[in-house]
Structures are given as C-alpha cells and as structure tokens.
C-alpha positions in Angstrom: -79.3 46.0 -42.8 -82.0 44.5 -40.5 -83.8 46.5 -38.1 -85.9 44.8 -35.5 -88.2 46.0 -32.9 -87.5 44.5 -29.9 -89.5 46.2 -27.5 -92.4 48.4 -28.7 -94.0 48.9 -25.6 -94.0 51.8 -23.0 -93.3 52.7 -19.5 -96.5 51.1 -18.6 -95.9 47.2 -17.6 -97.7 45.0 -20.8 -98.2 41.7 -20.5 -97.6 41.7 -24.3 -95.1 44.1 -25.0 -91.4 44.7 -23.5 -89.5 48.3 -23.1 -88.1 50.1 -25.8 -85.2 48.7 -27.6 -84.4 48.1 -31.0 -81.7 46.4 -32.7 -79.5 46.7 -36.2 -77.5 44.4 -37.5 -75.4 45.7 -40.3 -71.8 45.2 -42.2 -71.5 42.6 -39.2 -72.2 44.6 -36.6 -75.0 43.8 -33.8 -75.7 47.2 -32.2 -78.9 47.7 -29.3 -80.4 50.9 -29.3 -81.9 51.3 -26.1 -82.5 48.6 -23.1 -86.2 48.4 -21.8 -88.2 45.7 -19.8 -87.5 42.3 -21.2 -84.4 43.4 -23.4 -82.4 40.1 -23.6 -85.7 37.9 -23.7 -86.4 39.7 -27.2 -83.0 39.6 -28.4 -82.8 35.9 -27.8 -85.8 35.9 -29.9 -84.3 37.7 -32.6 -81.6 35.2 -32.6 -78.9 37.3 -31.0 -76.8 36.5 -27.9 -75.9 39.3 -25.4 -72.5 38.2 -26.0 -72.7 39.4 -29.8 -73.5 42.7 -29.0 -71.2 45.1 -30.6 -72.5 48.3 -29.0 -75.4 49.7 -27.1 -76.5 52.8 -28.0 -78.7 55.1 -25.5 -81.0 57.9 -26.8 -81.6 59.3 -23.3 -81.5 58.1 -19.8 -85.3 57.9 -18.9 -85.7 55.1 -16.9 -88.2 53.1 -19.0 -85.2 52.8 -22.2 -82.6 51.8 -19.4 -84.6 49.2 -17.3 -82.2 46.8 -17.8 -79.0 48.0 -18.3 -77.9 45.5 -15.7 -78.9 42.5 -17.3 -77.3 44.0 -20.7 -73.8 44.4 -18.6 -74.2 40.9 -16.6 -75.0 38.4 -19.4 -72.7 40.5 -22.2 -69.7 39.7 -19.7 -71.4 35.5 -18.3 -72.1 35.3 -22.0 -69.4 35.8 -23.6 -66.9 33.1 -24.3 -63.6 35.5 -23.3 -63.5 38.4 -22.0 -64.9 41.6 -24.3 -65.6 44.9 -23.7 -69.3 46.3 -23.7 -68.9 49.8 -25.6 -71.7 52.1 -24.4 -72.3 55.6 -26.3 -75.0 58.0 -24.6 -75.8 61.7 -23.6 -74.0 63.0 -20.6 -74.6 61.7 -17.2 -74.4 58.5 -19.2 -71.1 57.5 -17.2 -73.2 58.3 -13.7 -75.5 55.4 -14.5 -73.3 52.7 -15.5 -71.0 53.3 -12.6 -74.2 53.7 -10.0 -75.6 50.5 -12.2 -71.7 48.6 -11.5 -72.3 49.8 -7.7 -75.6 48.0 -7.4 -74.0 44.7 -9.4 -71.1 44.9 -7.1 -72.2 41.6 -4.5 -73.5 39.6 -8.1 -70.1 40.4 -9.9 -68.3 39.0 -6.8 -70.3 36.1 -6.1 -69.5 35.2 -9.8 -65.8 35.8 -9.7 -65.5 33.8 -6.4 -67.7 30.7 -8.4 -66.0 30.4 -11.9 -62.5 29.9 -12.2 -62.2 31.2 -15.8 -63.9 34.6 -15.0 -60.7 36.4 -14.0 -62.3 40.0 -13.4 -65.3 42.0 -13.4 -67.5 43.2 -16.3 -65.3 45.4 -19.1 -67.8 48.5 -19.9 -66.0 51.7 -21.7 -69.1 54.2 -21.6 -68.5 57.3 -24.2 -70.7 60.1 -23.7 -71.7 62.0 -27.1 -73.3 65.3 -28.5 -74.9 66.3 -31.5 -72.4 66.6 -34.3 -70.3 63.5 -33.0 -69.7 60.5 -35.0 -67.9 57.4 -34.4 -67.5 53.7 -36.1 -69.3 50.8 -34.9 -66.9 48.1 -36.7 -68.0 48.7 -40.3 -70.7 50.8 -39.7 -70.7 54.9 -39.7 -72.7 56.4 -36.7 -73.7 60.0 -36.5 -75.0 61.9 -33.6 -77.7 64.1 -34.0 -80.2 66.9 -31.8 -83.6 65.8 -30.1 -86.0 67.4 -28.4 -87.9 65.6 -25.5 -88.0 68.4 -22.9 -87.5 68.7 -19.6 -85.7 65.4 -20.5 -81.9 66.9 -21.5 -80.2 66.3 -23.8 -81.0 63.4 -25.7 -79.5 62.7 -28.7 -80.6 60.3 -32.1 -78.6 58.5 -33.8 -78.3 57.4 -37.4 -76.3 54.3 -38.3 -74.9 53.8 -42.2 -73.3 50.6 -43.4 -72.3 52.1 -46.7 -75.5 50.6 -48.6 -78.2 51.7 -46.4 -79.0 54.1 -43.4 -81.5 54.0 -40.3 -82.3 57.2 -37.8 -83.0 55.8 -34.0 -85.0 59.0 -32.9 -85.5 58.2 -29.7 -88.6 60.2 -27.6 -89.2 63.8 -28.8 -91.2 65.7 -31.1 -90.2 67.2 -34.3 -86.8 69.8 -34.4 -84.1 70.9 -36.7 -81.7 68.4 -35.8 -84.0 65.3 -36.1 -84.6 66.6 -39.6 -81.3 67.2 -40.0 -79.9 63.5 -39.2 -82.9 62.4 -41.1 -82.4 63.6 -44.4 -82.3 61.1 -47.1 -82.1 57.9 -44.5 -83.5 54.9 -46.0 -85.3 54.3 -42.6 -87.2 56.1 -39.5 -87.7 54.5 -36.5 -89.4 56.3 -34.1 -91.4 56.2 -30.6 -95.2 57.6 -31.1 -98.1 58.4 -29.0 -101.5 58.7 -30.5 -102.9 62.4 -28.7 -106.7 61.3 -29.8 -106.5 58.5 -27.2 -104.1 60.3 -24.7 -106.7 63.0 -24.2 -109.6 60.7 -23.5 -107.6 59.7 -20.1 -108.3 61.8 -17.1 -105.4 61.9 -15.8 -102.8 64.8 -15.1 -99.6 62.8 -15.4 -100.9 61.2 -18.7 -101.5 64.2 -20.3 -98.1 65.7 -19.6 -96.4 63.3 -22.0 -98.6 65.1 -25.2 -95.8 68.2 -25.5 -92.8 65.9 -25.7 -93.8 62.7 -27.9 -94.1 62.6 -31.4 -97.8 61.7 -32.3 -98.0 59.1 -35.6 -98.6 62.3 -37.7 -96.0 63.9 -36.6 -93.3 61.0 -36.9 -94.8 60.8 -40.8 -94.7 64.5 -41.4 -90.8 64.1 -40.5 -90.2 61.8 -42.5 -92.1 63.3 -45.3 -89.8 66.4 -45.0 -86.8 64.2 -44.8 -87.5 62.0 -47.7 -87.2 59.0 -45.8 -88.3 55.3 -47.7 -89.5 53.6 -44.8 -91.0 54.8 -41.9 -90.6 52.5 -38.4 -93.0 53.5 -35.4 -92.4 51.8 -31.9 -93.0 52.7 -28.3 -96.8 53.0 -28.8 -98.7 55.0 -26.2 -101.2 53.6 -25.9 -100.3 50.4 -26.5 -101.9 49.2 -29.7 -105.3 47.4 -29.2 -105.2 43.8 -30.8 -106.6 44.4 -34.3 -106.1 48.1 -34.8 -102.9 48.3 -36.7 -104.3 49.1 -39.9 -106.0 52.5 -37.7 -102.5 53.2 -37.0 -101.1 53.1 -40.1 -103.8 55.1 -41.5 -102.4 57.9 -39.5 -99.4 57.5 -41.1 -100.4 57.3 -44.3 -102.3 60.3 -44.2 -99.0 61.9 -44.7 -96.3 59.8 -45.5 -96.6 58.0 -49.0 -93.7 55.3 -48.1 -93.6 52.0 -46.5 -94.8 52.0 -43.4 -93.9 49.3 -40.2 -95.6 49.0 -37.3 -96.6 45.9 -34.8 -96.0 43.7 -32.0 -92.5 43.2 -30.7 -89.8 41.5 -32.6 -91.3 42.7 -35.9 -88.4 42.8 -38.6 -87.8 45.1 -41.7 -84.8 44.3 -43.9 -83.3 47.2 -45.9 
C-alpha cells in the first residue's frame, strides 16, 4: 500500500502547495481521496493517469476538497482509452454536486462529443452516497465508512481503506470523536488534515479564528492516534502552511505524543506501508 499526499495545502491559494487530496494505491486499485486545487497536476506527478482512477472518495463537500471535481470527471472520461465509469462515494448531497458539476460541463461535454468521433457519449459518473457504518469494495480493497466531526460542516464521513495486508484512515477535517477513534483502531496508518492553534491565534482576524473549534491541531491528530494504536501517523492540509525549514517544529508537536513514525511535508511526499 502506497499513500501519497497529493495536495497538502489549504483553502488559501499557495504558490507551493495544491488543495487537499490524497491518493492510495493498493491490491491494484488507484483510489483519490478528495479533489483540491491542482488535483490532476499532482497525480501526474505521482505517476498516475486520471484514466486509472478506480474511485474517488469525498470526505465532505467543502469547497476547498472539491475544487476540481470537474477536471477529475473531464479528463477520467478524455483520458481514458474506452469508455469507464468514474465511481464517486461521498456524504449526502454528494449526488447534488456532481449533477450541478455535469450542468456546468454541459457546453464542454458537447463540444467534445461533436469533435471526436470515438467519444460516443458523455462522461459515465455513478455517485453513491454513504454513512457511518457503510462499507463497500474498491476492486480488492475493503472500505469502511466511519463518523466525523467538523461542525457546522454535516455530515462528513472518514474512511478507512484495507487491502488485506495493511490499512489507512482518510480523516478528513474535524477534531477528535468516537467514531474517528473508532475507524481508527489498530490501522497501520493516519492521515489527517491539521492546523497549528499557536499560529492561528496570532492572526487578527475573525474568520481565521473560527476554523480553531473544528480542525484537529498536530496534537490532537497525535493524541488520536495514540489512543488508536496507530504505526504511522500522516498529517496534511497544514494551516498555516508550513514555513520552508520548519518541519522538524511540526513534527515535534507530534512527537510530543505520538511515539510512531511520523510524515509530514511538501506535496507528493510518499509513505509505503
């Protein structure tokens, strides 16, 4: 199983940095959790084709982990040799956005279908909406469907994928809860999206300081995966972003309460399980 951080920025545009998305590949299976600013761009640089994708997976439907769930749809259908489906699991209202999000493609899907002969119809989507408790099979690999909490934002969901060797919890935004522990428990990896408070507090601003009651901080995300007895601990979606150099401050954090490995840096970094 290889998990690789393909966006580890935040809603904030960064010239460095694209939104949050991160991809598996396990038991040959190429699943995208999440589809932020720059999605494809990273993929490409992870090696994988938007044709390949097997699944995309959505934790919730803030805008900053959807931006571009039309490029996703677009280049999996251009990209793809024949036709193939693009399974989509997500919360409710899931089905709202890909069917507002086909609505907005509608001129592009035409112009292409009028210009290439071999396309013969329009993008092949099947959106399934999920709860906590729901599992389903991604090819080979096991997915389960478990609580979050990222209030006002509901529901969002985590999700914790097992190819039968090894298993990784997405955790999407939220702070710690019952059913994050819960899909957590015994997982051979973590990935989750962090703030650092310290540094959000030294910004006077209102709407910045509303994100400190629903993000995990990096303490947080390592007490959980304390609890949870998790090996490796993943942290992404940095807010801040991570200044060039201070990694090492970051992962002190961490370590202060999490004695396993821990991963954390720019995009397209890469753990193998």
């Amino acid at each position: 199983m290889q998990i690789t951080l393909l966006g580890t920025g935040n809603p904030i545009p960064d010239p460095r940095r694209g939104g949050p998305a991160t991809l598996v590949r396990a038991a040959g299976a190429t699943v995208l959790i999440d589809c932020g600013r720059g999605v494809l761009q990273r993929m490409m640089g992870a090696g994988a084709m938007p044709g390949m994708l097997s699944a995309l997976l959505i934790t919730h439907l803030h805008s900053d982990h959807l931006t571009d769930l039309n490029d996703v749809i677009t280049m999996h259908w251009v990209m793809s040799p024949v036709q193939q489906t693009l399974r989509i699991y997500g919360p409710p209202r899931t089905a709202e956005i890909v069917t507002a999000t086909l609505a907005a493609l509608a001129p592009d899907i035409q112009y292409r279908l009028d210009h290439h002969n071999d396309l013969t119809s329009g993008p092949q989507i099947e959106v399934v909406e999920v709860v906590p408790g729901d599992e389903f099979t991604i090819g080979a690999v096991s997915v389960k469907v478990g609580a979050t909490d990222h209030r006002p934002v509901e529901p969002t969901v985590a999700f914790r994928l097992d190819d039968g060797t090894h298993s990784v919890v997405l955790g999407g935004d939220g702070i710690p809860c019952d059913g994050l522990h819960e899909l957590c428990l015994g997982a051979d990896a973590y990935v989750q999206t962090v703030i650092r408070d310290d540094l959000v507090k030294l910004v006077p601003s209102q709407r910045f300081q509303d994100i400190l009651d629903y993000h995990s901080t990096v303490e947080q995300a390592a007490q959980t995966a304390t609890r949870a007895g998790v090996t490796t601990l993943v942290l992404t979606h940095y807010v801040p972003a991570i200044a060039s150099g201070a990694e090492d401050e970051w992962r002190a954090l961490a370590a202060a309460h999490f004695s396993g490995n821990i991963v954390l840096g720019d995009d397209l970094t890469s753990v193998e399980l």
